[in-house]
C-alpha positions as CSV (number, residue, x, y, z in Angstrom):
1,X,-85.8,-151.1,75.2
2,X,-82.7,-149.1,75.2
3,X,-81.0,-150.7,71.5
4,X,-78.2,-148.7,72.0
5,X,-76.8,-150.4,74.5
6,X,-78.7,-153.9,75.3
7,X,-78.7,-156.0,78.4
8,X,-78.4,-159.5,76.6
9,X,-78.1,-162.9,78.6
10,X,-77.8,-166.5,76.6
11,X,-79.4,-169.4,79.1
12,X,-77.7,-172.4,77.6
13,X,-74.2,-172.0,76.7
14,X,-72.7,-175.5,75.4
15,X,-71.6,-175.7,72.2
16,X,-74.0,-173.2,70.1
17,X,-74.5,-170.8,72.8
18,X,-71.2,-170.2,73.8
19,X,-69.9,-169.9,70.4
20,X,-72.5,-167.0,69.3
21,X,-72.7,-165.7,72.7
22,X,-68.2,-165.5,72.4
23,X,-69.2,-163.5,68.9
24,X,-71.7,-161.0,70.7
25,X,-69.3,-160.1,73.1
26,X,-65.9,-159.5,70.9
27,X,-68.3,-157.3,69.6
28,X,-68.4,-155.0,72.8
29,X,-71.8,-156.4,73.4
30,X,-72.5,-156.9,77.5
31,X,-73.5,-160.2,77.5
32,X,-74.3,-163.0,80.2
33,X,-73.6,-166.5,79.9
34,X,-76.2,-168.7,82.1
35,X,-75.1,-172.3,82.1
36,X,-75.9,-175.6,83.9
37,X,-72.5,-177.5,83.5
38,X,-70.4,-176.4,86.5
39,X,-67.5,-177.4,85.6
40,X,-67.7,-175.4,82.0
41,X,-68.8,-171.8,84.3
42,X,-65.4,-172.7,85.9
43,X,-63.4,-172.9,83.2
44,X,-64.9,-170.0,81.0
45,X,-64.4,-168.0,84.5
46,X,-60.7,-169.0,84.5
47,X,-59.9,-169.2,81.3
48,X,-62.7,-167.4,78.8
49,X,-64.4,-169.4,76.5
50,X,-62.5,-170.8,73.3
51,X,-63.9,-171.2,70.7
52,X,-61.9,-173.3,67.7
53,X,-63.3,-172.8,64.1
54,X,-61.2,-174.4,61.3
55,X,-59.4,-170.9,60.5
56,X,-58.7,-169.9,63.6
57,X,-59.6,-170.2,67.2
58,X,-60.3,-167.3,69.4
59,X,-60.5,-167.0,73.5
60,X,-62.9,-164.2,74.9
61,X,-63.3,-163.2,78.8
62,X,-66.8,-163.7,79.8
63,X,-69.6,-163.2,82.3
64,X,-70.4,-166.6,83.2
65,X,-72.9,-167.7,85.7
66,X,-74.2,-171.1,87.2
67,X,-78.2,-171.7,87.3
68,X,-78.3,-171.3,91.0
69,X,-76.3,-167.5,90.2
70,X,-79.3,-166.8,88.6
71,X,-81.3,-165.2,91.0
72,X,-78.5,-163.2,92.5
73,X,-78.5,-161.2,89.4
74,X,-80.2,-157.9,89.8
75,X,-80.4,-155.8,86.5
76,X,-82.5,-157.2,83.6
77,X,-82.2,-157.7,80.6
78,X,-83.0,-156.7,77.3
79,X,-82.8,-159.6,74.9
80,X,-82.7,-163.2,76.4
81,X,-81.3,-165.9,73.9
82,X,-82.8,-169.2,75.0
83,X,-80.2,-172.3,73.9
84,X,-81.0,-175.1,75.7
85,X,-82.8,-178.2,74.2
86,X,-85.9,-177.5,73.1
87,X,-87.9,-180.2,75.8
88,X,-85.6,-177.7,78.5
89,X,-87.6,-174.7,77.3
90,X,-89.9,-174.3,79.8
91,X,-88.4,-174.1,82.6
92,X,-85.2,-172.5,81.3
93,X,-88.2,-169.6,80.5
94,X,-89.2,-169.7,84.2
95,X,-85.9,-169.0,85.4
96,X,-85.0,-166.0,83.4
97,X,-88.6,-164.5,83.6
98,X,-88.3,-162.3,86.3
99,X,-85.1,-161.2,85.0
100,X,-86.0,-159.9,81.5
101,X,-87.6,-156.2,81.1
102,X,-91.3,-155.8,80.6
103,X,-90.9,-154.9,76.5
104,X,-88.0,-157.4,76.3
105,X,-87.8,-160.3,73.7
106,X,-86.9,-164.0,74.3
107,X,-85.4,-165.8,71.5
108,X,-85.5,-169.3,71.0
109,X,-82.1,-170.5,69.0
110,X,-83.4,-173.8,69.0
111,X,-84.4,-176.5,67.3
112,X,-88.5,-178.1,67.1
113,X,-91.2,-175.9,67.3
114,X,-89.9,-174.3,70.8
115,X,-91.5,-170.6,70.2
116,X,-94.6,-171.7,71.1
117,X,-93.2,-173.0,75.0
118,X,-91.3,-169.6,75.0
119,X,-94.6,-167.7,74.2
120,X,-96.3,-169.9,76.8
121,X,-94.5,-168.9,79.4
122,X,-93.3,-165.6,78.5
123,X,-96.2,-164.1,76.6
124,X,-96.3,-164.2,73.0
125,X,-95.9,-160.4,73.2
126,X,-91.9,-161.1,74.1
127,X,-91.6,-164.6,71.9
128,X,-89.1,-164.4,69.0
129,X,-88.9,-167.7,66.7
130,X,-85.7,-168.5,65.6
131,X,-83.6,-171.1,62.9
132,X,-80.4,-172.1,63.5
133,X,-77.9,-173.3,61.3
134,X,-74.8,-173.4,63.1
135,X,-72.5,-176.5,63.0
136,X,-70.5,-176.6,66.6
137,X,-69.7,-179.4,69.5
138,X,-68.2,-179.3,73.0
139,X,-66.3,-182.2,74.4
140,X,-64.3,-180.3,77.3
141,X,-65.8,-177.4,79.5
142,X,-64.4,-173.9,78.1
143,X,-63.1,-175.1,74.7
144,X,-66.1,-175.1,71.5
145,X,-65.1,-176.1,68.4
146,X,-67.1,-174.3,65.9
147,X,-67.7,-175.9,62.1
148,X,-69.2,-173.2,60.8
149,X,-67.9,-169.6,61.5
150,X,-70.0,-166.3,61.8
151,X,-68.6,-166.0,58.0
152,X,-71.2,-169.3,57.0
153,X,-73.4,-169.5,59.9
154,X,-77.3,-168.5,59.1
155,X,-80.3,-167.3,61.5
156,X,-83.8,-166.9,60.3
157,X,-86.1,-164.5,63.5
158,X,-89.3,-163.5,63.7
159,X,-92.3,-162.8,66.1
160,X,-95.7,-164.3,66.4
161,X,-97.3,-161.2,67.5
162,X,-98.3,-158.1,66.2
163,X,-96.5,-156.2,69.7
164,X,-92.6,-158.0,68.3
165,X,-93.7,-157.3,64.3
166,X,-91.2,-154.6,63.2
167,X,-88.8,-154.9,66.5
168,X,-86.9,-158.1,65.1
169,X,-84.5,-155.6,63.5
170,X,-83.5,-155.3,67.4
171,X,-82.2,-159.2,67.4
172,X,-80.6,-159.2,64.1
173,X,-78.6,-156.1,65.0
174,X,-76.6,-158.4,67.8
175,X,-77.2,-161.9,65.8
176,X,-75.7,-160.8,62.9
177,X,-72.6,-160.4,64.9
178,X,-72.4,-164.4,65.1
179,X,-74.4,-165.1,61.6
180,X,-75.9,-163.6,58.3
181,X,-79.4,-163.2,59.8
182,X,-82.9,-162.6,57.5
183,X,-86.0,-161.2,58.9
184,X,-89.3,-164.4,58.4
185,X,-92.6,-163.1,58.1
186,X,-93.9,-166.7,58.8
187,X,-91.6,-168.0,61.8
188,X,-93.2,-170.9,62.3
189,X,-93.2,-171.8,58.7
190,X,-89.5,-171.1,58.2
191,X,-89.2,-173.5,61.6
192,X,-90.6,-176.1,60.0
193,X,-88.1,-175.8,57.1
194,X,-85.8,-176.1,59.4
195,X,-87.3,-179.4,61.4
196,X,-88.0,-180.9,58.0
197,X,-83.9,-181.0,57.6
198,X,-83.4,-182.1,61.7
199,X,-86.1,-184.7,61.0
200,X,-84.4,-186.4,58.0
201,X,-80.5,-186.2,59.6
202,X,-80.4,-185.8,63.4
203,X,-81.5,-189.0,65.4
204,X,-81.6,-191.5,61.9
205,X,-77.7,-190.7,61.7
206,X,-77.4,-190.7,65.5
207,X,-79.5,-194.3,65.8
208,X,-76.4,-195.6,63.3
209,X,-73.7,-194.0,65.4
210,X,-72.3,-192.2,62.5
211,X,-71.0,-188.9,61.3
212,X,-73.6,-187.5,58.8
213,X,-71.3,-187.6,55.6
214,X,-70.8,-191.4,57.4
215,X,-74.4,-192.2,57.4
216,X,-75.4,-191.4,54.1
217,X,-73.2,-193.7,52.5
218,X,-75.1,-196.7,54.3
219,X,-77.4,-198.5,51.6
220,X,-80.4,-197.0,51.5
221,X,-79.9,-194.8,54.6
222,X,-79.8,-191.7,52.4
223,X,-83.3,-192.6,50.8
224,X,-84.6,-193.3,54.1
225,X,-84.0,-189.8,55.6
226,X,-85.8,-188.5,52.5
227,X,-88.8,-190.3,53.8
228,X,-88.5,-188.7,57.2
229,X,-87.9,-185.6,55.8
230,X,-90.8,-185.8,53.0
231,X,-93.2,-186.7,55.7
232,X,-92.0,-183.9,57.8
233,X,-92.5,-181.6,54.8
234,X,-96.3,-182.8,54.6
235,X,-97.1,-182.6,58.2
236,X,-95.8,-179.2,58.0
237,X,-98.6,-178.6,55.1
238,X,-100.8,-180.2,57.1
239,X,-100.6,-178.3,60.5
240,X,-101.5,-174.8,58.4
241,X,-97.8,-174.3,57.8
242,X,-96.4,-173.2,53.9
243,X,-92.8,-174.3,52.7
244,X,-90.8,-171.5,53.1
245,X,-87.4,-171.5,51.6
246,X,-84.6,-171.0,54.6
247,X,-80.4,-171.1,54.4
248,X,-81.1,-168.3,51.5
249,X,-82.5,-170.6,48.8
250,X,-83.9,-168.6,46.2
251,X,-84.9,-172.1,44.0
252,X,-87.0,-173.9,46.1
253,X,-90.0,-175.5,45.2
254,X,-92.5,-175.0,47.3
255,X,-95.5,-177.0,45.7
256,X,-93.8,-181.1,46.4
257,X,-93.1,-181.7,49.8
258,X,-91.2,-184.3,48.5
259,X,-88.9,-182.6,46.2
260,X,-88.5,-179.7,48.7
261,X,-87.3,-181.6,51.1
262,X,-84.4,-183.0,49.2
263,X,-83.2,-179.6,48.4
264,X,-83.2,-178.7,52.0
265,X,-81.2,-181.7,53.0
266,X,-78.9,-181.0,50.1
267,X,-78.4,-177.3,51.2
268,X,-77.1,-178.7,54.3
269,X,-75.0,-181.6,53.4
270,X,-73.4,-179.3,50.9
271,X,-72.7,-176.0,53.4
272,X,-73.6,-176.7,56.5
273,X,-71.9,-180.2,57.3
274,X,-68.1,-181.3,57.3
275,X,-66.8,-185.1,56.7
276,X,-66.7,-184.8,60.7
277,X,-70.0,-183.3,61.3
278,X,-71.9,-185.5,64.2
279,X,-75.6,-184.5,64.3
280,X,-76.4,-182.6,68.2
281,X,-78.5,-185.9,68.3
282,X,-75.2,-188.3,68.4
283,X,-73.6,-185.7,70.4
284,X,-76.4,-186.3,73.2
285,X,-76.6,-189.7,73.0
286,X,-72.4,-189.9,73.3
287,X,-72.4,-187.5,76.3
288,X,-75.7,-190.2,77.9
289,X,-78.4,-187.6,77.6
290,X,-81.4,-187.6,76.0
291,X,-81.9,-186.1,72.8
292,X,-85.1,-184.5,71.0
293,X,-86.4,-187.0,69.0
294,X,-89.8,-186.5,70.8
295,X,-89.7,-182.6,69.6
296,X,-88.9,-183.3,65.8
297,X,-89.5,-186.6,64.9
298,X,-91.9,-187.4,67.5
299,X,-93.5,-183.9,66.7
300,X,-94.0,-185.3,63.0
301,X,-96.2,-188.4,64.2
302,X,-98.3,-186.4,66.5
303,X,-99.1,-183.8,63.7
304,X,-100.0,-186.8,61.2
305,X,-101.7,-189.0,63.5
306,X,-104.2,-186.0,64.7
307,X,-105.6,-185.8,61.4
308,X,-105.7,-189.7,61.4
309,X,-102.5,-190.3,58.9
310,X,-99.2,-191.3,59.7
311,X,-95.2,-190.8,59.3
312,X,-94.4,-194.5,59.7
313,X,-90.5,-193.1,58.8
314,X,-90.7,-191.2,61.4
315,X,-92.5,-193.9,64.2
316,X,-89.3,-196.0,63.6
317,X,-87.3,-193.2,64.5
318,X,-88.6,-192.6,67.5
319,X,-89.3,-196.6,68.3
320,X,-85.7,-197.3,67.6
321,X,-84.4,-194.1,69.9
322,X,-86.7,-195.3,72.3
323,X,-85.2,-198.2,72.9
324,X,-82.2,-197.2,72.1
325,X,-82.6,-194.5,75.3
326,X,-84.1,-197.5,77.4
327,X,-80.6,-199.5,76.7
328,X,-82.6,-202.1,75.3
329,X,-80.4,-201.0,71.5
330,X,-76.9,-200.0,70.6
331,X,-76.2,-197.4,68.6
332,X,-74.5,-199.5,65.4
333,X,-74.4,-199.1,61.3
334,X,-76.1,-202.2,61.9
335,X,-79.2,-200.7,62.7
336,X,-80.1,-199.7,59.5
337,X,-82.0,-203.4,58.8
338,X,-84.0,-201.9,62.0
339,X,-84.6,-198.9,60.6
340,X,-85.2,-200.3,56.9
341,X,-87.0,-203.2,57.9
C-alpha cells in the first residue's frame, strides 16, 4: 500500500459518511464518495457537500458517484470506509471488492458486529473493525448537520487478523482527520462496548418517537434502557467478549455488567448527545426505512437464547419495532406501557 498517498473511497455517504469523508478530503486526502441516494450525488456534484456543525459549517468539492458509477471506476483503492447500515454490509462489500487493492483494508464505521460480514466477504486479512461515536443527521441531499465535530468525535480500529495487526496505524493516519482515533487490541470487544450503548438508546428511544434527552425523562424509560443495556453487557461476556472501556474512559469497571453499562450510557448522554440528538434509529424510521434493531438488539437475543437464556429487555425491543415496522404500532411516548408492561 502506498501510505503516502492513499486511494480512499467511503461507500455510504449520508449523514456520518459524508461528514468524515468532507473531513478527509479538506485534508488533501483523494477521496471518493459512493452513495445510493441520487438526488444527494446530484447535489454534492453541484454544490459540494455541507456540512453544518454548531460552530461553523463548512462546504467541500467532492468526488461523488452513484452505485451504478461504480463499476466505471478503474483505479483501486487503498482504504475502503464501509458506512452503510450494518444489515447493507454485504453487498455494499460485493460492490467495492473488485475495486480495492489486493493488501487493502475495508473498514467498517458502523454500528453491530458488522466486521465479521466485511471479513466474510472480503477476507479477514483486509477486515478492520471499527466504533463510532459521531453524532450527525441528514434531512436534505448535500447539507449534513454534524453534532459532534472532528474536535469531540471518537473512533476505536482494529484488525482481526494477524496480516492487519500493526497496519491500523494506516487508518488512524486519515481517521484522525475527522476524529481522535485509538488503536483496540480486542475490536470486537471494544464493538461490543459500543452495541451495549446502541442497545440501551437507539430503537427504545426511537419506539417512543423521542429525542434521546426526550426519552429519558419518560417514567421509567431511563431504567429500562439500563436493562437493555445490562443485558447487552452480559451477552457480550457471554459470547467470549471482555468489557473494554471505549470513548477514552479510564474508570470503568469492567467486573458488573450491570454497572458498566451505566457508565457507558452516561459517557454518551453527557458528550456525545445534544437536547436535539435523535438516535440513527428514529432517523430511519422518520425517513420509512428500516432500522437495525435485528443487528443490536436482535443480536443480543440471539446471543442469550443460544446458550438457553434470555434478554426479555431486549425481545420487547425488537417485538415492539416489529410491529412497529409492520404498521401494526405508532411510534408515541405512549408506548412506554408497551415497553414497561
Amino acid at each position: 500500500m502506498s501510505i503516502d498517498t492513499p486511494r480512499i473511497a467511503f461507500v455510504g455517504t449520508g449523514a456520518n459518511g459524508a461528514a468524515i469523508a468532507a473531513d478527509l478530503t479538506r485534508a488533501g486526502h483523494d477521496v471518493t464518495f459512493i452513495e445510493q441516494w441520487p438526488a444527494h450525488v446530484a447535489a454534492m456534484r453541484e454544490h459540494g457537500i455541507t456540512v453544518k456543525m454548531p460552530d461553523r459549517t463548512e462546504n467541500t468539492a467532492v468526488k461523488a458517484y452513484d452505485l451504478f458509477e461504480v463499476a466505471t471506476l478503474r483505479h483501486p483503492f487503498d482504504i475502503v470506509f464501509i458506512v452503510v447500515k450494518a444489515y447493507d454490509t454485504r453487498w455494499a462489500c460485493e460492490l467495492i471488492k473488485p475495486l480495492v487493492k489486493p493488501d487493502g483494508l475495508v473498514v467498517g464505521l458502523q454500528n453491530g458486529m458488522s466486521v465479521d460480514d466485511i471479513a466474510d466477504v472480503m477476507g479477514p486479512e483486509r477486515a478492520v473493525g471499527a466504533v463510532i461515536e459521531v453524532a450527525s443527521n441528514m434531512w436534505e441531499p448535500g447539507v449534513c448537520n454534524r453534532e459532534t465535530p472532528p474536535e469531540e468525535a471518537w473512533f476505536a480500529i482494529g484488525g482481526i487478523h494477524p496480516a492487519v495487526i500493526g497496519r491500523e496505524q494506516e487508518v488512524a493516519d486519515v481517521l484522525r482527520h475527522a476524529g481522535t482515533v485509538e488503536v483496540s487490541d480486542d475490536i470486537r470487544s471494544s464493538k461490543w462496548g459500543k452495541l451495549i450503548v446502541n442497545a440501551a438508546e437507539l430503537v427504545p428511544s426511537a419506539i417512543l418517537d423521542l429525542e434521546l434527552a426526550k426519552a429519558i425523562q419518560v417514567p421509567g424509560m431511563y431504567e429500562f434502557m439500563l436493562r437493555c443495556g445490562t443485558e447487552a453487557a452480559r451477552a457480550a461476556v457471554d459470547s467470549g467478549s471482555a468489557l473494554r472501556p471505549i470513548f477514552g474512559m479510564t474508570d470503568a469497571d469492567l467486573t458488573n455488567p450491570e454497572v458498566f453499562a451505566e457508565q457507558l450510557f452516561e459517557q454518551v448522554l453527557r458528550r456525545f448527545s445534544s437536547p436535539t440528538t435523535r438516535t440513527t434509529s428514529l432517523q430511519d424510521w422518520m425517513k420509512g426505512r428500516r432500522n437495525e434493531v435485528h443487528e443490536i438488539n436482535g443480536l443480543v437475543v440471539d446471543v442469550q437464547r443460544a446458550r438457553g437464556g434470555s434478554a426479555p429487555a431486549n425481545e420487547r425491543v425488537v417485538e415492539l419495532a416489529r410491529r412497529i415496522e409492520a404498521g401494526e404500532l405508532e411510534r408515541s411516548p405512549e408506548n412506554i406501557a408497551l415497553l414497561l408492561a
